[in-house]
C-alpha positions in Angstrom: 0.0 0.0 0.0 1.1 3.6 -0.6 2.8 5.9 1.7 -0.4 8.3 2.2 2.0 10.2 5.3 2.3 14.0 4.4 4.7 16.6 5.6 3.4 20.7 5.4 5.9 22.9 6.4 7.2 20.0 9.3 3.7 19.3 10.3 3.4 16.2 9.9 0.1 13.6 9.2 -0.6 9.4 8.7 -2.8 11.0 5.5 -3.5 14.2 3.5 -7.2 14.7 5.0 -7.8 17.4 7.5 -10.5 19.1 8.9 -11.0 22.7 7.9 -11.3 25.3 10.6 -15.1 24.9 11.2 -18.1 24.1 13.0 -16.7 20.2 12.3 -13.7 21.8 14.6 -15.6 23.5 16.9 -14.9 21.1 20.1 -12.3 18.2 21.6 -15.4 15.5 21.3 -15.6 16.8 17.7 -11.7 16.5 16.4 -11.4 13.4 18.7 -14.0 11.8 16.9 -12.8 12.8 13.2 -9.9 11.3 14.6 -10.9 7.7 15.6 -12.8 7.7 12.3 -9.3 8.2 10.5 -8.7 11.7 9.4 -4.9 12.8 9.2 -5.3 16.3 10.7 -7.6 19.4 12.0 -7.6 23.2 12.4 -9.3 23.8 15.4 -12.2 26.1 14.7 -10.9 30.0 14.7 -9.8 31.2 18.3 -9.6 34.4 19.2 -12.5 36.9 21.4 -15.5 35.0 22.0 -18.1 36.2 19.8 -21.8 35.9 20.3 -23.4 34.1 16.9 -26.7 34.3 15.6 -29.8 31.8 14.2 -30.6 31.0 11.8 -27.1 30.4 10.3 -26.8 27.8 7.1 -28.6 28.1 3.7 -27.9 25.6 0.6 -28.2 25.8 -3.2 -29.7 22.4 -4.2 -29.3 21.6 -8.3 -31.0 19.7 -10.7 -31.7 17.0 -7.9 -28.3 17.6 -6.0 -28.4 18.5 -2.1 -25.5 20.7 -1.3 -24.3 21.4 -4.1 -23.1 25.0 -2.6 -23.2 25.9 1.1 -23.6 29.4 2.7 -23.2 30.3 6.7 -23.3 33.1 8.4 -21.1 31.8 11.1 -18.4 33.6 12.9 -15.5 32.2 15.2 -15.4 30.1 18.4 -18.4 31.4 21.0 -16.7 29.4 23.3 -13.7 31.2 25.9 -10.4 30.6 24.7 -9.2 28.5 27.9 -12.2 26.3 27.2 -10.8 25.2 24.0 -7.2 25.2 24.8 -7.8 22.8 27.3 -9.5 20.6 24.8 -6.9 20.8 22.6 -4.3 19.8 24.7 -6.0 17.2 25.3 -6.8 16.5 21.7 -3.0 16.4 21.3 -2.4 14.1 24.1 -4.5 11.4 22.9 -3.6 11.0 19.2 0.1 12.6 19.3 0.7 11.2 15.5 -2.4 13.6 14.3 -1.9 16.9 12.9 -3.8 19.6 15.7 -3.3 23.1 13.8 -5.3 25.9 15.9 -6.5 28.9 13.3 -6.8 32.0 15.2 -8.0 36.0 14.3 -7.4 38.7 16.5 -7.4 42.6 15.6 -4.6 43.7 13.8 -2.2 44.7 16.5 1.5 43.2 17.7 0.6 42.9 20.8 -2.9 40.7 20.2 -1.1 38.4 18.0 1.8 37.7 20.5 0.0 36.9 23.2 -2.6 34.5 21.5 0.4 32.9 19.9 2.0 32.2 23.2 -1.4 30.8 24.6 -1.8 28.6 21.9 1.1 27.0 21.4 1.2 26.4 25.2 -1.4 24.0 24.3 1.0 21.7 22.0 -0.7 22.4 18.7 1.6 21.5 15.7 1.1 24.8 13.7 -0.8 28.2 13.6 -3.3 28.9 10.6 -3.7 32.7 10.6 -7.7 33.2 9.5 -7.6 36.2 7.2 -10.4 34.9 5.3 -13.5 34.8 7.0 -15.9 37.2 4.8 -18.6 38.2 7.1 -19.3 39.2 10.9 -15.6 39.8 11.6 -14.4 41.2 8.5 -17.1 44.2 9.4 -14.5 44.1 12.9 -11.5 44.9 11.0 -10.5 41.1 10.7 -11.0 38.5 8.7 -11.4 39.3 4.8 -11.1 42.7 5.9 -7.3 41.9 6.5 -6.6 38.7 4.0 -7.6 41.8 1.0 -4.7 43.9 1.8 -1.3 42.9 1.3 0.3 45.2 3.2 -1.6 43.8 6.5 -1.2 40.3 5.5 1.9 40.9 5.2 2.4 42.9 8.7 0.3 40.1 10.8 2.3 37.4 9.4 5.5 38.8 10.7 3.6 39.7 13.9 2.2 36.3 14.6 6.3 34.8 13.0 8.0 37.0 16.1 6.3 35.0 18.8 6.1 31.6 17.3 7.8 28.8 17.6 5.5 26.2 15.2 5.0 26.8 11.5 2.7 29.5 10.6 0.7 28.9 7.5 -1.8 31.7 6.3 -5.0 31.1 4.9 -6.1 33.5 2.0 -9.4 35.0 1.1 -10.9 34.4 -2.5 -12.6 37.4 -2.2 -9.9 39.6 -4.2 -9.1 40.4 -7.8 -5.3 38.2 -7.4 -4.6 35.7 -4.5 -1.2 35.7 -5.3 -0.6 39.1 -4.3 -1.4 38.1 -0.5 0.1 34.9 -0.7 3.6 36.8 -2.0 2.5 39.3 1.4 2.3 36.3 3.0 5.6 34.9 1.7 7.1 37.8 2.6 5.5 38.1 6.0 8.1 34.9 7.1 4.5 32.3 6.2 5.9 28.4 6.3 2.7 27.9 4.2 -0.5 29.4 2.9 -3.6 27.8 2.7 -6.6 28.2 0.6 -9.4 29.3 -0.2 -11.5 30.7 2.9 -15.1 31.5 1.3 -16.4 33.5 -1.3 -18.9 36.2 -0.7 -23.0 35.1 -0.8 -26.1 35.4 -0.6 -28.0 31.6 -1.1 -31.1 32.7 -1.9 -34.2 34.9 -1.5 -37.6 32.8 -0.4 -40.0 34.3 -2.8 -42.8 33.5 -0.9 -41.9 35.4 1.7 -39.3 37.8 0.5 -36.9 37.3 2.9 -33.3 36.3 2.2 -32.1 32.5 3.0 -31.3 32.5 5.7 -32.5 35.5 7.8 -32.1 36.1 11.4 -35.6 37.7 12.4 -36.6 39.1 9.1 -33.1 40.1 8.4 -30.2 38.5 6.1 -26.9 39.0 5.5 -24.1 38.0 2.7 -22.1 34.8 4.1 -19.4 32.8 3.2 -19.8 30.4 0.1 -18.4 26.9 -0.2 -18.9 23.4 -1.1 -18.4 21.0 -4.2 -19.9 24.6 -6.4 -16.6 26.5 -5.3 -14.2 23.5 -6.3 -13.1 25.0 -10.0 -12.4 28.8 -8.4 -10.4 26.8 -5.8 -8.4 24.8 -7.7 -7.3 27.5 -10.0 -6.2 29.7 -7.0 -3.7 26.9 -5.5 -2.3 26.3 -9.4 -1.8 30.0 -9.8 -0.1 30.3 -6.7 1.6 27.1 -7.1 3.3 28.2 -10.5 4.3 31.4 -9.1 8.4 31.3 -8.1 7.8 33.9 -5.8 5.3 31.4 -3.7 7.6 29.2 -2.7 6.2 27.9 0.0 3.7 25.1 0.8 0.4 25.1 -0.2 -2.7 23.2 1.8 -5.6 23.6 -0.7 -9.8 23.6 0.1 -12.3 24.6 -1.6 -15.3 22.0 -2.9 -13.0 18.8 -2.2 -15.6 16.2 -1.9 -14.1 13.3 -2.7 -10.9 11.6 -3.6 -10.7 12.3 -6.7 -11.1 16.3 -6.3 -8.7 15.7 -3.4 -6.2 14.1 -6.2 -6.6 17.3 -8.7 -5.8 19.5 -6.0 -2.2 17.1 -5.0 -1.6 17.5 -9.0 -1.6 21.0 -8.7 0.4 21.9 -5.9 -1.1 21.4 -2.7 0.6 19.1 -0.4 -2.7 18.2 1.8 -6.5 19.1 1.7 -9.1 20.5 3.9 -12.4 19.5 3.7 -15.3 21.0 6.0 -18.6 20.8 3.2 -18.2 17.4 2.7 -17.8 16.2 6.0 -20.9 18.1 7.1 -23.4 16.5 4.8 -22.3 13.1 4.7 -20.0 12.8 8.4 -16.9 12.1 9.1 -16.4 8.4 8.0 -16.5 9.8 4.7 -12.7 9.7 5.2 -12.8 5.9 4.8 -13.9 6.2 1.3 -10.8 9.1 0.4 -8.3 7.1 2.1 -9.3 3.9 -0.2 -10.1 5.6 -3.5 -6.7 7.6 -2.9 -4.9 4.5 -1.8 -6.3 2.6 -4.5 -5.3 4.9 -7.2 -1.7 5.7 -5.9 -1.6 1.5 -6.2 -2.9 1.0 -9.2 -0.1 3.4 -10.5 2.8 2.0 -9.0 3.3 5.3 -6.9 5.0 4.4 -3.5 4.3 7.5 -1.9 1.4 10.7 -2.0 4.0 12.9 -2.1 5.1 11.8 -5.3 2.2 13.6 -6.8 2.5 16.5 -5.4 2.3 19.3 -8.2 3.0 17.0 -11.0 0.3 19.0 -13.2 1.6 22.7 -12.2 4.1 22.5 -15.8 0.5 22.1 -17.6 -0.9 25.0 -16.1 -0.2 28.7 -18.2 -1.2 31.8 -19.5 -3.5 31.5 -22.4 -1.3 33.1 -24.3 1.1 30.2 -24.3 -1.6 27.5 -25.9 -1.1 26.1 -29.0 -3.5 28.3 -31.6 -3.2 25.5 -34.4 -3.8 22.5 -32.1 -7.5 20.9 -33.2 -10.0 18.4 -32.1 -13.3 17.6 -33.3 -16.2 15.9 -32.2 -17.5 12.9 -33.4 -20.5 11.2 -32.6 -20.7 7.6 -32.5 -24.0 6.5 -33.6 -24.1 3.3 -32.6 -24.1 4.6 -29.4 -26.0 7.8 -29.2 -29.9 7.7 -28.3 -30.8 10.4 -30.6 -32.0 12.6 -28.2 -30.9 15.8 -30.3 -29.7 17.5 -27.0 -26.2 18.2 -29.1 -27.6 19.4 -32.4 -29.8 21.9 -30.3 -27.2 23.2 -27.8 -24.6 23.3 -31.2 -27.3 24.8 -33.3 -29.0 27.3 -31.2 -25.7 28.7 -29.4 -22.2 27.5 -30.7 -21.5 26.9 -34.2 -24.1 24.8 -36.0 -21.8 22.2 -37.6 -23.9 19.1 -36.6 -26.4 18.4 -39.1 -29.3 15.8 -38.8 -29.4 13.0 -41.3 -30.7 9.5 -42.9 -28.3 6.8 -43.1 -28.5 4.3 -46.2 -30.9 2.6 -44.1 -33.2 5.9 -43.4 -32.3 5.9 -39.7 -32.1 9.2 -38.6 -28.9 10.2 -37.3 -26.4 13.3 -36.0 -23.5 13.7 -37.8 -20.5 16.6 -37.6 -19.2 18.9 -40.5 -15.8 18.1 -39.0 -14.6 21.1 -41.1 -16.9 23.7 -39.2 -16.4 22.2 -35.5 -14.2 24.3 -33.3 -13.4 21.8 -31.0 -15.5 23.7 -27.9 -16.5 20.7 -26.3 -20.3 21.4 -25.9 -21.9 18.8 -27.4 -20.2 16.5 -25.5 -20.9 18.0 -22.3 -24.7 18.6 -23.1 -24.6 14.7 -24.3 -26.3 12.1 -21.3 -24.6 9.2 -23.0 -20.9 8.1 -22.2 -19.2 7.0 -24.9 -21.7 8.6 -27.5 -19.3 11.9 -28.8 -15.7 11.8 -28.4 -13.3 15.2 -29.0 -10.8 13.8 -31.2 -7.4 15.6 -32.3 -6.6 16.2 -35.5 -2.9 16.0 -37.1 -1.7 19.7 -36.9 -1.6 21.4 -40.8 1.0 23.6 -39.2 3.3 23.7 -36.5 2.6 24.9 -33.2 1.9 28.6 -33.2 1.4 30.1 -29.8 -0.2 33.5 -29.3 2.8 35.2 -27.7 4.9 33.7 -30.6 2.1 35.3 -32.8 2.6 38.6 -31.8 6.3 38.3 -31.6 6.5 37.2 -35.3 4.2 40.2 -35.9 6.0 42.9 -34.3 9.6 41.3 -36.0 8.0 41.8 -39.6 6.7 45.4 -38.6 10.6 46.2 -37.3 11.6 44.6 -40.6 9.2 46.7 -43.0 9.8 50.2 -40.9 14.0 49.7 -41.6 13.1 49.3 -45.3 
């Protein structure tokens, strides 16, 4: 079996699956629990003042027969004192010494705050610090949070304040809710982080009941914009931890969340650069002995492979990842549909006809069966009608041999400007 053991700035796990700071967090029975049922690590639920919290607090975006497919709260940081939980956590530590115990903590932004709830903390054995400047709501309108995590400069600031006074790592956690990550995960960088960690949710609003008006959910006829996640926040996720994986000047570890819901999402995220995953969404729909099913699909698939160790995966699709400017212009595929396979529902001719590029035609065969077949020389290659298609098997995107040779944009305009230099000397 496959080494499934991680390593994230020296803190150390049996497996890549932790816990995201959150209400799964929120208590020693909790963590313990998550624990016995096999996860490799947790970050305690956000320390820092005792906050008072409201109900109601969840709201969730069901689709096309899936529940959960997004998740929204309105939930701030511990309610509980900060002795309460240290206690718990050194207990937590005590008891399963080989488990990662990260405690994520927010205080205002000032040297003195940071120091001291450092010290406290790390009193408590934890094996690392996650510094929460990524909550969107209730504390970000306190001068914390997302409030921080969106300006550099602070990031940058708290890091080194929290860096002074520690003696574990110190990994940041990010905010999505910015125009580029990597900007605060350079601050962070720069700020003395071992690690960063992302992404903390995106701004939300669920829903409006439009029976009654009111916003999902509301707190006495009141509602207010929460923090967005689940398997819906997966793609923005995962292209966060590859862009700040590629970057040189990120040079640090990354441990990547966002929509991971099962082993295979968890996998994608490894691929591009994260060296563990958090999962909180997941865990509070189905429970945590979902972890037996992303320790065997990952152990499974690292087997299968011949891959001794999860490490070994670690970032292996970052090269893959660029600016679109570096893709290949003269690289094609086409669709083809397979007939013999395809139900004739029309679902592709419509979706190609009515909003792409109307290269699929509807036909007779010899026989007068009616069937879908592609002007191969009119497809673009855009994928649609095989991701509108309810068959498996039925279209397949297949690449043609290139009638030139690999022509990127950037090379485009490079030849472009060379020939204008050229012409202009003459």
């Amino acid at each position: 079996m496959a080494d499934l053991r991680t390593n994230l700035a020296g803190i150390t796990s049996p497996n890549p699956f932790w816990l995201a700071s959150a209400p799964p967090t929120n208590s020693g029975y909790q963590v313990q629990r998550a624990f016995e049922a096999g996860w490799g690590g947790a970050v305690w639920k956000t320390l820092g003042d005792p906050i008072l919290n409201v109900s109601s607090r969840y709201a969730a975006v069901h689709f096309n027969g899936q529940r959960v497919a997004g998740f929204n709260n309105i939930e701030l940081i511990t309610d509980r004192p900060l002795e309460v939980n240290l206690k718990e956590i050194y207990e937590t530590k005590k008891r399963f010494p080989n488990h990662a115990v990260v405690a994520s903590l927010m205080v205002e932004p000032n040297q003195g705050a940071w120091h001291e709830i450092v010290k406290k903390t790390e009193a408590a054995g934890v094996d690392g610090l996650e510094l929460n400047f990524g909550c969107p709501h209730g504390m970000a309108e306190r001068g914390m949070g997302s409030a921080s995590g969106q300006v550099p400069e602070l990031v940058m600031k708290q890091t080194n304040w929290a860096k002074e006074a520690a003696e574990t790592p110190v990994i940041v956690k990010l905010t999505p809710n910015i125009t580029d990550i990597t900007a605060t995960a350079e601050a962070a960088v720069q700020g003395g982080a071992d690690a960063v960690s992302m992404i903390n949710t995106i701004n939300s609003l669920a829903g409006v009941d439009i029976d009654t008006w009111l916003p999902i959910p509301h707190v006495g006829g009141k509602g207010a914009h929460g923090g967005y996640c689940g398997p819906a926040v997966k793609p923005i996720a995962l292209n966060m931890v590859s862009e700040c994986a590629r970057n040189s000047r990120i040079n640090v570890p990354i441990s990547g969340m966002g929509g991971v819901s099962n082993w295979q999402n968890a996998i994608e995220f490894m691929l591009m650069g994260a060296s563990n995953v958090q999962i909180c969404t997941a865990a509070m729909h189905h429970g945590f002995r979902i972890v037996e099913d992303l320790i065997d699909g990952l152990s499974t698939y690292l087997d299968d492979r011949g891959i001794l160790s999860v490490q070994d995966i670690i970032g292996k699709s970052v090269p893959t990842f660029s600016d679109w400017g570096n893709l290949d212009l003269n690289y094609k595929v086409v669709a083809r549909i397979n007939n013999d396979v395809c139900i004739n529902c029309n679902k592709c001719h419509i979706a190609c006809e009515d909003t792409s590029h109307q290269c699929i035609d509807m036909l007779n065969d010899p026989s007068g069966n009616a069937i879908l077949q592609v002007r191969e020389e009119d497809c673009v290659g855009c994928n649609l009608c095989s991701i509108v298609c309810p068959v498996d098997g039925a279209i397949d995107m297949i690449q043609l041999n290139h009638e030139h040779p690999p022509m990127t944009w950037n090379e485009r305009q490079t030849l472009i400007g060379s020939l204008k230099d050229k012409k202009v000397s003459k």
